[in-house]
C-alpha positions as CSV (number, residue, x, y, z in Angstrom):
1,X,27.3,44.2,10.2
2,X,30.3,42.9,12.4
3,X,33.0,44.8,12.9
4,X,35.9,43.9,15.0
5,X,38.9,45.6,17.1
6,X,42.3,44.3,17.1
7,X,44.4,46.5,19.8
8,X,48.4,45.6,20.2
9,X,50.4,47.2,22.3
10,X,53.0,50.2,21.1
11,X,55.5,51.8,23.2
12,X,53.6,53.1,26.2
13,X,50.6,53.5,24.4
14,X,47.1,50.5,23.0
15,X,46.7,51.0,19.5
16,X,43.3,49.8,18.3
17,X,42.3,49.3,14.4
18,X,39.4,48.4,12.9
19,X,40.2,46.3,9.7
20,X,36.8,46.4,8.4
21,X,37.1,49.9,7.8
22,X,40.6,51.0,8.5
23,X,40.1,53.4,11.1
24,X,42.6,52.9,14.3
25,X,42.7,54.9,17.6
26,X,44.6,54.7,21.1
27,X,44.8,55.1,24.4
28,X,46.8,54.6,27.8
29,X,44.6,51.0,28.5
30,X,43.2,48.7,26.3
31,X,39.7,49.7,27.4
32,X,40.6,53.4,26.6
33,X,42.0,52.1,23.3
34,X,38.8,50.5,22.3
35,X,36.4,53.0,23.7
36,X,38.1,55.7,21.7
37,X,38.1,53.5,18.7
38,X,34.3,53.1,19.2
39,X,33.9,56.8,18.6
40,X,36.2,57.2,15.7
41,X,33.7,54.5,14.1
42,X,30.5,56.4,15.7
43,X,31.6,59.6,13.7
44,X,33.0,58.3,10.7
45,X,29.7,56.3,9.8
46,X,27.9,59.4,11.1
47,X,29.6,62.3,8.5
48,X,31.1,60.0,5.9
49,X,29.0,60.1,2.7
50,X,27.8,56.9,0.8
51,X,30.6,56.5,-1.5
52,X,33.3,56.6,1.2
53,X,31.1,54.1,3.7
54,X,31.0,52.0,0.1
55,X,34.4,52.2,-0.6
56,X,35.4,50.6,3.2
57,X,33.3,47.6,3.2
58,X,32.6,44.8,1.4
59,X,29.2,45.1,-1.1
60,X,27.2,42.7,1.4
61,X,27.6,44.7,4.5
62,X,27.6,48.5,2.6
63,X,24.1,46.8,1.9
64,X,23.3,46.3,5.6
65,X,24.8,49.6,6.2
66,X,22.1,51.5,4.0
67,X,19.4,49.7,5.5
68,X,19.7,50.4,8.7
69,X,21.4,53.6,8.2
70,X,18.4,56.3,9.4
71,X,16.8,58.9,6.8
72,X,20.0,57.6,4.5
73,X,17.3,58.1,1.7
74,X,15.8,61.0,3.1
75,X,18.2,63.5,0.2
76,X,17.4,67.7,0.7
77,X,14.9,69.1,-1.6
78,X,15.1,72.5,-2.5
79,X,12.4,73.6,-1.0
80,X,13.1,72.0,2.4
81,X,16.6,73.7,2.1
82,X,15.2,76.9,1.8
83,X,12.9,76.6,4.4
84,X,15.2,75.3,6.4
85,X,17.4,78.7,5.6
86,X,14.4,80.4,6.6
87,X,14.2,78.6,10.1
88,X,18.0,79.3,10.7
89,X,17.9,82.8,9.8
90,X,14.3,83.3,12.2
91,X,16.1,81.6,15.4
92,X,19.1,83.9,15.1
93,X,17.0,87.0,14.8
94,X,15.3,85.8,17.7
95,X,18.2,84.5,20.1
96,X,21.6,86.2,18.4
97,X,20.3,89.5,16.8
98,X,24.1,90.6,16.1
99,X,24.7,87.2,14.2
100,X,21.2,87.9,11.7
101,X,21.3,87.8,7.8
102,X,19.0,88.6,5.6
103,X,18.1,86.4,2.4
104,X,16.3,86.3,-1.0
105,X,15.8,83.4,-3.4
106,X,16.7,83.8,-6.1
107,X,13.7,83.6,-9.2
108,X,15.5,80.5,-11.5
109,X,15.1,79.9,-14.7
110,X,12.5,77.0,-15.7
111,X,13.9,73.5,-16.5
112,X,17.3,71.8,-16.7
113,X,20.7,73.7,-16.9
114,X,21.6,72.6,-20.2
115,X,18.3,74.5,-21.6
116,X,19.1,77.8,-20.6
117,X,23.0,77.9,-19.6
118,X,23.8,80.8,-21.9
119,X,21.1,82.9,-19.9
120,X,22.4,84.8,-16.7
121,X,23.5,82.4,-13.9
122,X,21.8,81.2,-11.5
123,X,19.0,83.8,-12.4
124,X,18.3,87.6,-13.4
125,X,20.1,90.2,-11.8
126,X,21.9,87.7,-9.6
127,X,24.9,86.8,-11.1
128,X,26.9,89.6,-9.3
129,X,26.0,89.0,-5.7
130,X,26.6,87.0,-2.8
131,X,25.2,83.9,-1.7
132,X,24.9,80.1,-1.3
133,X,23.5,77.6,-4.5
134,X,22.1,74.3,-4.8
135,X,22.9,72.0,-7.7
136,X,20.1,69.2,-7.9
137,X,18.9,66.3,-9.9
138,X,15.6,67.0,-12.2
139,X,13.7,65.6,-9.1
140,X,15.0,68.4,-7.0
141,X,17.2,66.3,-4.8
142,X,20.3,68.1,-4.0
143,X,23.5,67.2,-5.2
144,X,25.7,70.0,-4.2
145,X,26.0,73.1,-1.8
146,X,28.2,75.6,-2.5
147,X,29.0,79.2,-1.7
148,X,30.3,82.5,-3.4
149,X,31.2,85.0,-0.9
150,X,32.5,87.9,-3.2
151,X,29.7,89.1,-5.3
152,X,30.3,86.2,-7.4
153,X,27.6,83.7,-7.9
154,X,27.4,83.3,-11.6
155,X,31.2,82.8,-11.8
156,X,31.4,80.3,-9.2
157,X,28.4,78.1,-10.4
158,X,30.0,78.2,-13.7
159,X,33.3,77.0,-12.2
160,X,31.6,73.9,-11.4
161,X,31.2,73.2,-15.4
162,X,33.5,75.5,-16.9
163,X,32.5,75.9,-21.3
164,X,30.4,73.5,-23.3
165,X,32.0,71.2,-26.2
166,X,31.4,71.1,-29.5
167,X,28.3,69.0,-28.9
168,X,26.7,71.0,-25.8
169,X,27.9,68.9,-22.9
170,X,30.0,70.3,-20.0
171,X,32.8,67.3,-20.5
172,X,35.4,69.4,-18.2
173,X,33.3,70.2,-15.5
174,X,35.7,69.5,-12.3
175,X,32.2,68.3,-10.8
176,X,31.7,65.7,-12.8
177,X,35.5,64.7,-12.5
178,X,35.0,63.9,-9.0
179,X,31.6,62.4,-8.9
180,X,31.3,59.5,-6.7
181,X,29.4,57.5,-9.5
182,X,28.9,57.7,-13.0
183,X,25.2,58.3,-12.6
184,X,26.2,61.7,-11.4
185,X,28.9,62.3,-14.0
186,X,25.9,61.8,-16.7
187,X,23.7,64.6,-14.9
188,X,26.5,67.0,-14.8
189,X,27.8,66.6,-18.2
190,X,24.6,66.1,-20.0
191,X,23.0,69.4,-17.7
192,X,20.1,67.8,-16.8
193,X,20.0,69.1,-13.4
194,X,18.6,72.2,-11.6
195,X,20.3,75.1,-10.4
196,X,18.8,76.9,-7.6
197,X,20.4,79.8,-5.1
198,X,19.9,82.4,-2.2
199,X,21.9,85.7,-2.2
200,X,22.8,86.6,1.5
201,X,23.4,90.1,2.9
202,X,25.6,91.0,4.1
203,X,28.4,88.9,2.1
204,X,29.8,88.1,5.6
205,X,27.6,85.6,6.6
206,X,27.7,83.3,3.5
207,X,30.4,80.4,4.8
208,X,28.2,80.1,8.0
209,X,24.7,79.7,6.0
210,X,26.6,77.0,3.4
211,X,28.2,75.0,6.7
212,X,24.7,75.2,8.9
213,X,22.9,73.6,6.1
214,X,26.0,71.3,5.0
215,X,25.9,70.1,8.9
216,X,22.0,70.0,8.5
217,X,22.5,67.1,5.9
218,X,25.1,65.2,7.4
219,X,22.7,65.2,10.6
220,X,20.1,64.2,8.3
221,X,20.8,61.2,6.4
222,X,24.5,62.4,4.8
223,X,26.1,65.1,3.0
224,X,24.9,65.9,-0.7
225,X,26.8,62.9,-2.8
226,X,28.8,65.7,-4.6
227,X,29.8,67.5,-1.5
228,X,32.9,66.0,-0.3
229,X,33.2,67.6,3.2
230,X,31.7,70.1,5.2
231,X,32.6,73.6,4.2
């Protein structure tokens, strides 16, 4: 993949844009220009997820993109996220006592959402308390992280579906309104996916547990596709 730098000069200050992928940047010299246009691109094809690296190029080079993109196909499991939680929460007993949490997974329910939605969410006993969850395909890659920081998990999962139809699909989940591709959409409002989740004590501590492993992605290959920023 090419990409090229056009820089013109605007008052007292070099403007440089990238027309490939529409990111500009500036600077007092057209080196400075250019240089700091190099690291708008360096972080943009860093954090940016699939769909948005998709949307800015043309289909040949998104290709090109992907395959030399590393661990792009490397997607979280749920397991690796919650041993990854596990990992995070050892290193800051270890080197930050004051910042330690604590954290229990929670015991899910067997198979996909759409078989056992009218039980408690995300599992027994859990519904009421604080935490981060993980909304997965039926091959446990994950799709989405999100949080509930006021003893709230069951409401806030549900907020990502909201009621069933008439037929037993989630048609107004505002997930499935923003999915980045309709093979997504399908998971979500069908409810074949998983639903996993940790509750985190204290409450305090949720945000920074569902940014660390949000960053851990986008360091990783990308964010979940679902996720559309950190945090």
């Amino acid at each position: 993949m090419k990409l090229t730098a056009v820089i013109n000069k605007e008052e007292d200050m070099y403007v440089a844009l990238c027309p490939e992928l529409d990111i500009a940047s500036q600077g007092y010299t057209p080196e400075e220009a250019k240089e700091n246009l190099k690291e708008a691109i360096n972080l943009f094809l860093e954090y940016a997820s699939f769909q948005e690296i998709k949307d800015k190029l043309p289909s040949n080079d998104t290709q090109k993109t992907l395959l030399n993109w590393p661990n792009w196909d490397a997607s979280m499991k749920i397991n690796e996220a919650f041993n990854e939680l596990s990992q995070f929460q050892r290193n800051l007993e270890q080197y930050i006592p004051k910042m330690a949490f604590k954290f229990e997974r929670v015991k899910r329910w067997s198979g996909p959402f759409k078989d056992w939605y009218r039980k408690e969410v995300p599992g027994e006993r859990a519904s009421k308390e604080s935490g981060v969850y993980f909304i997965a395909d039926m091959e446990e890659n994950i799709l989405y992280i999100g949080k509930a920081g006021a003893n709230n998990l069951g409401a806030e999962i549900w907020s990502k579906f909201n009621a069933v139809d008439e037929y037993g699909y989630f048609t107004k989940s505002p997930l499935a309104k923003w999915a980045p591709e309709d093979k997504y959409r399908k998971m979500i409002i069908s409810g074949d996916i998983l639903i996993a989740a940790a509750i985190i004590k204290p409450k305090e501590f949720v945000s920074l547990v569902e940014v660390y492993l949000q960053t851990y992605c986008a360091r990783n290959g990308g964010l979940p596709a679902l996720n559309k920023r950190i945090g």
